[in-house]
C-alpha positions as CSV (number, residue, x, y, z in Angstrom):
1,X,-27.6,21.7,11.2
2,X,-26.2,20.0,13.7
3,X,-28.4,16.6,13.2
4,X,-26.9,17.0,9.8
5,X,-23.2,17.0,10.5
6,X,-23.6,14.2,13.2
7,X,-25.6,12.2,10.2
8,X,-22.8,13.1,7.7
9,X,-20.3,11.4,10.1
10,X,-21.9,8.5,10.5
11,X,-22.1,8.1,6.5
12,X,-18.5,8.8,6.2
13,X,-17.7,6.3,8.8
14,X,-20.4,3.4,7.1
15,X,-18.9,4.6,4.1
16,X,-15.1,3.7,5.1
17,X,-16.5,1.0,7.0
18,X,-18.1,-1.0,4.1
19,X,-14.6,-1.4,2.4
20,X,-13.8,1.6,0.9
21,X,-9.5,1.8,0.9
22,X,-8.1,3.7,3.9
23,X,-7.3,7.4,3.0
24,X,-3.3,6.9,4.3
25,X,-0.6,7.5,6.8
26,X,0.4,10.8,8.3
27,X,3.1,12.4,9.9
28,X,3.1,16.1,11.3
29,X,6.2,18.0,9.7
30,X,9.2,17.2,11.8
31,X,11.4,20.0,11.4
32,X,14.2,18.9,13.9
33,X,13.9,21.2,15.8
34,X,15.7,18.7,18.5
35,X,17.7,15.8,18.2
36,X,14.7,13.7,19.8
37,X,12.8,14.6,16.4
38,X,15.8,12.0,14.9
39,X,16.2,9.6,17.5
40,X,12.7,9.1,18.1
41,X,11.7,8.6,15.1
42,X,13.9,6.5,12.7
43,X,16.1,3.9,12.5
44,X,19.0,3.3,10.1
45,X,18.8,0.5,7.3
46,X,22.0,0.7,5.3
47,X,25.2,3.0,7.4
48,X,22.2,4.8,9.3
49,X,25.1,6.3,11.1
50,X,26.5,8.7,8.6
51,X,23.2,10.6,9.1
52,X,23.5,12.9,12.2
53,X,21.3,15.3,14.0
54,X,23.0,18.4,13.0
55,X,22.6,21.3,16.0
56,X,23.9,24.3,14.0
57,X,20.7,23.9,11.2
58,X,18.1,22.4,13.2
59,X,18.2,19.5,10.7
60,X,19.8,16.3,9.4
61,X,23.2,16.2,8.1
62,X,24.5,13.4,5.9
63,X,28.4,12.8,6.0
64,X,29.5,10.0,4.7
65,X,33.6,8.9,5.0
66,X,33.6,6.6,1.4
67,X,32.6,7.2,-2.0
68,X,29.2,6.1,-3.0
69,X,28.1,5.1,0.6
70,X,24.3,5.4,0.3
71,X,22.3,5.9,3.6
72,X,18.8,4.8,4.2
73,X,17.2,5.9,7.7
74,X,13.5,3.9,8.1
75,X,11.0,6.4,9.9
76,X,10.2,4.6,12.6
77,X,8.1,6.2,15.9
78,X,9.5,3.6,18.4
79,X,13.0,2.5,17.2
80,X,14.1,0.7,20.6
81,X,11.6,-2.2,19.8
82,X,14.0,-3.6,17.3
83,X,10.5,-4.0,15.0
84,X,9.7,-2.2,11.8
85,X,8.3,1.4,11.9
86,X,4.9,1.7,11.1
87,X,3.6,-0.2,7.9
88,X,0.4,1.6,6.1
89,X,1.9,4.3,4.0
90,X,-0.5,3.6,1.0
91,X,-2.1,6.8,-0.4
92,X,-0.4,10.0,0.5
93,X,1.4,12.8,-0.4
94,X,5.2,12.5,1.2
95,X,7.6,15.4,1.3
96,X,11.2,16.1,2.4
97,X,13.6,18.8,1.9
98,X,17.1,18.1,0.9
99,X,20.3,20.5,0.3
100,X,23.0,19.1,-1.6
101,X,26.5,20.4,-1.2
102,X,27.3,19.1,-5.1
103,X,25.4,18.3,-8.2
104,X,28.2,15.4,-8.8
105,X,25.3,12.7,-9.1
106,X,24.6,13.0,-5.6
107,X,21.3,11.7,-5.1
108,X,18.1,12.3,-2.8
109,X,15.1,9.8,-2.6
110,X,12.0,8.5,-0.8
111,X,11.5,5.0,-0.4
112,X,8.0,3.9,0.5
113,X,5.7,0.4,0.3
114,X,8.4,-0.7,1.8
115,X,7.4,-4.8,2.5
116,X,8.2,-7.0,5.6
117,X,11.7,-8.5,3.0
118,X,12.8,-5.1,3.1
119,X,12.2,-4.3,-0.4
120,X,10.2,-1.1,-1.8
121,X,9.5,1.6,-4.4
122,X,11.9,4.3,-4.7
123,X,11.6,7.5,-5.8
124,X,15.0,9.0,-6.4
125,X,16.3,12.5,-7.8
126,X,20.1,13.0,-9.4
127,X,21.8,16.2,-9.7
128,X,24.3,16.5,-12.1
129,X,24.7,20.3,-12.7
130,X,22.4,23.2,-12.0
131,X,20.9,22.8,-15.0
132,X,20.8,18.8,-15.1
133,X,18.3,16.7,-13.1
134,X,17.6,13.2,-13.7
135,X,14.6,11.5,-11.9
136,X,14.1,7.8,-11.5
137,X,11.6,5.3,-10.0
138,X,12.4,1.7,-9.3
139,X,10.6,-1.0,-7.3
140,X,12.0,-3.8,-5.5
141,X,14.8,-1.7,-4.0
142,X,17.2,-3.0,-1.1
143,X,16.9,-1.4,2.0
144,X,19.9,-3.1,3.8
145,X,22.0,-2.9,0.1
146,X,22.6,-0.1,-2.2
147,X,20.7,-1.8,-4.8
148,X,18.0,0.3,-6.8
149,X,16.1,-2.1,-7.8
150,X,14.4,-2.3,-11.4
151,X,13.9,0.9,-13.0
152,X,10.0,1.8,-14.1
153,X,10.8,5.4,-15.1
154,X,13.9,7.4,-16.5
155,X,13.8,11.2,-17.1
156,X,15.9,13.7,-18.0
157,X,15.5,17.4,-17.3
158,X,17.9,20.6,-19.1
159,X,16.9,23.5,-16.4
160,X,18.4,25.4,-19.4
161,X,16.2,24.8,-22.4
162,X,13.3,23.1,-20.1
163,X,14.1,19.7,-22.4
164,X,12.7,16.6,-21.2
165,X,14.0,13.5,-22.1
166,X,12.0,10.4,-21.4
167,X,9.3,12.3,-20.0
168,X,7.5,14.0,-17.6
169,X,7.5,18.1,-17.0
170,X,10.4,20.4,-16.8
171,X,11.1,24.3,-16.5
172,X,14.1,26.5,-16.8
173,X,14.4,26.9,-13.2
174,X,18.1,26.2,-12.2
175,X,18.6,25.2,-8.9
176,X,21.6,25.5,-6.7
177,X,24.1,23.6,-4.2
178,X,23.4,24.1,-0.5
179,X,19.9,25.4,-1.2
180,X,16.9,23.2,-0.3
181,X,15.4,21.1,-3.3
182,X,11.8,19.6,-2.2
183,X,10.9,16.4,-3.0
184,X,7.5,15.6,-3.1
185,X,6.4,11.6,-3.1
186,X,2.8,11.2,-4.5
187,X,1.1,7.8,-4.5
188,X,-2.9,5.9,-5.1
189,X,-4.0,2.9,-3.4
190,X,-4.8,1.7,-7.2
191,X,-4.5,-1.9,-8.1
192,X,-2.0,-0.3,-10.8
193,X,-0.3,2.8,-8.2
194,X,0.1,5.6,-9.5
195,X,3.5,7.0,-8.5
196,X,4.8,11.3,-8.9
197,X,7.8,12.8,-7.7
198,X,7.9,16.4,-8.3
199,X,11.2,18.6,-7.4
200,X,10.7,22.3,-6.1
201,X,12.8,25.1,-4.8
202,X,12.1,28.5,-3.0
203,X,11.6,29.8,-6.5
204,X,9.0,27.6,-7.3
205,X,8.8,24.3,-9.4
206,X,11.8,22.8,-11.0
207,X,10.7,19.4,-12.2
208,X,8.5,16.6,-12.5
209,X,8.0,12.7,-13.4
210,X,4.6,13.1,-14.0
211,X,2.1,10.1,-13.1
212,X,3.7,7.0,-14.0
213,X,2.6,3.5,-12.9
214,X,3.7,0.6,-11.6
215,X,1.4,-1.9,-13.8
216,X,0.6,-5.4,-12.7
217,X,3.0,-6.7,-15.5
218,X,6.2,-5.4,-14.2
219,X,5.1,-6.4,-10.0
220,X,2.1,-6.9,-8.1
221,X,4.6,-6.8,-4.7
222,X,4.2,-3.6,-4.1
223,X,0.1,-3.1,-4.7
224,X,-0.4,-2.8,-0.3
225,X,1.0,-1.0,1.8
226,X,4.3,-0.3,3.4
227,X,6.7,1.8,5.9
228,X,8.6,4.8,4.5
229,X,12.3,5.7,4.2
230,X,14.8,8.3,3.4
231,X,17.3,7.2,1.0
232,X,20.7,9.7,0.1
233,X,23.6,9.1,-1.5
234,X,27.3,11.4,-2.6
235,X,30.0,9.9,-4.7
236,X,32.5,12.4,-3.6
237,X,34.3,12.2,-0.1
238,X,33.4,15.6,1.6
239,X,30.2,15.7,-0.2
240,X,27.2,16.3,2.1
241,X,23.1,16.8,2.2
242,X,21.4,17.7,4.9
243,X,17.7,16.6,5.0
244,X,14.8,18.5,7.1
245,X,11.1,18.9,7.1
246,X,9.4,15.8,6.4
247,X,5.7,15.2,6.3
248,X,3.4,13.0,4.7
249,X,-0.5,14.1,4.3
250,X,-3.2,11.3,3.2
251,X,-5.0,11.4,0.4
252,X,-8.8,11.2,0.3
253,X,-10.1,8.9,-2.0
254,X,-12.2,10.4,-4.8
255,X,-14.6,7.5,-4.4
256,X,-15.0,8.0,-0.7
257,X,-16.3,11.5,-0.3
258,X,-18.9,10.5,-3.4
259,X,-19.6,7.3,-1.4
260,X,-20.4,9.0,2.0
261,X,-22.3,11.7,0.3
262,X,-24.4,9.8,-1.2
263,X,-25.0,8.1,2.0
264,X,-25.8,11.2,3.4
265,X,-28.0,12.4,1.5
266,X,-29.8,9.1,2.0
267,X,-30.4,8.8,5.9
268,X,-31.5,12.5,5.4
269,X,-34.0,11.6,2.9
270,X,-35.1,8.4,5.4
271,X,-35.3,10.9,8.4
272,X,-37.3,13.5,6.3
273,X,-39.4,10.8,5.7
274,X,-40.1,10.0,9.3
């Protein structure tokens, strides 16, 4: 059994090794638990200093002193170098939670593929009322400028009726201010990435985008891989979100467990043989 298991890991590591994408970035959940958690790993883009550690919840607090100031903090494990944080978020499932202390159109996103002129995708959740989302995905977004970017994806969700407009999946789960929403960031290495932000609260799911891609007509900038940032937004002085818990888990490949099984199953047929 254990000849087996050492075989297995070599075929999974000729497997990966012969070309096979790389299964993705991760970061262990950093719940804030400190203010090092912040300062030690990110770095603000665009007024990085209206986000604070915030003692009294353990997490983030986002305060801004202007209307519409966006805020987008880069995660970033060594922000003294002055270099960009690390650049191979590719295929992974990203997650943040986010309390909003209005649904005004105050706004919560992830931005990830980020490339070396600052531009990415971003993923990016408005709430209007308690019963009105609105989710959007754009690529070529500013990280230094409050610019979106051009819009790929446009829906519309009634927590009331469960309408959608524009697509993807909603439900008649009303959320409210103060209380954590989830977002959660899915994306494939594809030629054509696939990209899903889904929006959940402690009583369950709320809404969803649904796959939608980023086809090779629209850009082919944003096909590799990138860093990751945080990207919030009020349009009401006194308005504030606080962000906590984020995490981002790779995704396997489908292709790469078949790949290394198959592999496998072939040295143990060879050594058999022997």
């Amino acid at each position: 059994m254990r000849m087996r298991r050492m075989i297995f890991g070599v075929a999974v590591g000729a497997a990966i090794g012969a070309g096979l994408p790389a299964w993705g970035a991760a970061i262990s959940n950093i719940a804030f638990t400190a203010p090092t958690d912040y300062t030690n790993n990110f770095v603000g883009t665009l007024n990085g200093g209206t986000i604070t550690y915030n003692s009294a919840g353990q997490n983030l607090l986002y305060n801004p002193p202007a209307v519409q100031q966006t805020a987008i903090i880069r995660y970033d494990t060594n922000p003294g170098d002055g270099q960009p944080g690390p650049a191979d978020f590719l295929n992974e499932t990203i997650k943040y939670d986010a309390a909003l202390s209005a649904f005004d159109g105050s706004s919560a996103g992830i931005m990830t593929r980020m490339q070396s002129d600052g531009t990415a995708v971003l993923a990016l959740l408005n709430a209007n009322s308690a019963t009105s989302l609105q989710i959007r995905l754009f690529f070529g977004a500013g990280s230094t400028t409050n610019g979106a970017g051009t819009q790929f994806y446009n829906g519309t969700f009634n927590l009331a009726t469960g309408a959608v407009t524009g697509g993807g999946t909603g439900s008649t789960n009303a959320v409210a201010v103060n209380t954590p929403l989830t977002l959660t960031l899915t994306q494939t290495s594809a030629a054509d990435p696939v990209f899903n932000l889904t929006i959940a609260d402690a009583d369950g799911f709320v809404a969803s985008s649904g796959p939608q891609t980023l086809t090779s007509a629209l850009s082919n900038a944003y096909d590799g891989p990138g860093s990751i940032a945080l990207r919030v937004n009020t349009p009401t002085i006194g308005d504030t979100i606080t962000l906590d818990n984020l995490s981002a888990t790779p995704t396997p490949e489908p292709g790469t467990f078949a790949l290394a099984g198959f592999a496998a199953m072939g040295l143990l047929v060879r050594r058999r043989r022997r």
